[in-house]
N, C-alpha and C positions, 0 to 999 in steps of 0.2 A: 806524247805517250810512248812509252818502252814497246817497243813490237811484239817480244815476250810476254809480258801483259798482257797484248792485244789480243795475244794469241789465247791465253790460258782463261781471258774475260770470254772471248768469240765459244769456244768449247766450252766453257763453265754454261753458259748462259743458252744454246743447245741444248745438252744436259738438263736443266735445269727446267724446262721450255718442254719436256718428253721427246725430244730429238735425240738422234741417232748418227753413230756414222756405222756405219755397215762395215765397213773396210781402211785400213790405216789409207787406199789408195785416198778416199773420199775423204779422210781428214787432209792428208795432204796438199788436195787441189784446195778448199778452203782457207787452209796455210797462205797454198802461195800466192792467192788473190791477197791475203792479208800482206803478204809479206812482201808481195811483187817482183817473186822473183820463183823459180824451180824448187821444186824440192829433191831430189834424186833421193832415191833407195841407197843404204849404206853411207849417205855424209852424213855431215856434222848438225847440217840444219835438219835433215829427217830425227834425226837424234833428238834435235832440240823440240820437232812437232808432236813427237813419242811422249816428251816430259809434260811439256804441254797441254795433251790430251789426259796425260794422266794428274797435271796439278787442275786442270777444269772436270777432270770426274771426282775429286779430294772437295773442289769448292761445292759442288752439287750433293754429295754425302753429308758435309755439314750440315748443311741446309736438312736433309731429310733426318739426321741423327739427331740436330738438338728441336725438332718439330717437337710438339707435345700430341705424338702419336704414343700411342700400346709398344709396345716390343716388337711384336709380330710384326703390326704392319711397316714399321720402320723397315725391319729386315724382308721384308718384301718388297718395299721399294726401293732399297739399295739390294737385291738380288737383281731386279727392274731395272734400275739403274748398267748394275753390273752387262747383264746382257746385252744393253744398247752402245757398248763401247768399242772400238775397232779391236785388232789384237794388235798390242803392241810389242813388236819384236826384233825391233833395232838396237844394237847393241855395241858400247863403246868398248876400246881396249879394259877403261875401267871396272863397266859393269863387267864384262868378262872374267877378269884375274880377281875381281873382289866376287865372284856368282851373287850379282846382284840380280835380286828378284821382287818385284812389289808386291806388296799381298792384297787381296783379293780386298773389293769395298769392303762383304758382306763380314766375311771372317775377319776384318780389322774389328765391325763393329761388333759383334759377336766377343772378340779376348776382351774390349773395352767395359763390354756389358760386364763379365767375369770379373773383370777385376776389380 
């Protein structure tokens, strides 16, 4: 299995489970039990536990987006969601010079209801 995977299955399923990481520090050490190795602030592999974290809170929105919930409560528990995520704020040369920014669960699902 792709480690990357492993990694975005491990925080999907978290997520998904009403867990939490409180702190990107607390995603990282989960990391790097997965990963078996350090994760340091400011490399490439922090970077990669950032995407990570955030393609396993994208798989758990799913899940509560296409539920055959009300509106409301959907967007309460991707707000629910949203609060249980660390803050991710690691930052590559690229996302830098392109201001890359993700947008928030709630308000993704929110323009999608709009549109």
């Amino acid at each position: 299995m792709d480690r990357e995977y492993e990694l975005v299955s491990a925080f999907a399923d978290r997520f998904i489970q009403g867990g939490s990481f409180a702190t990107i520090v607390s995603a990282r050490e989960r990391a790097s039990k997965i990963l078996d190795t350090s994760v340091l602030p400011g490399t490439a592999i922090a970077k990669l536990v950032d995407e990570s974290v955030e393609r396993g809170l994208v798989r758990a929105a799913k899940i509560i987006a296409t539920a055959q919930l009300d509106p409301r409560q959907a967007y309460a528990r991707l707000v629910d969601l949203y609060q249980r995520q660390p803050t991710l704020g690691t930052r590559s040369s690229t996302s830098i010079a392109q201001q890359a920014y993700s947008t928030p669960v709630p308000i993704a699902y929110l323009a999608a209801m709009l549109a």
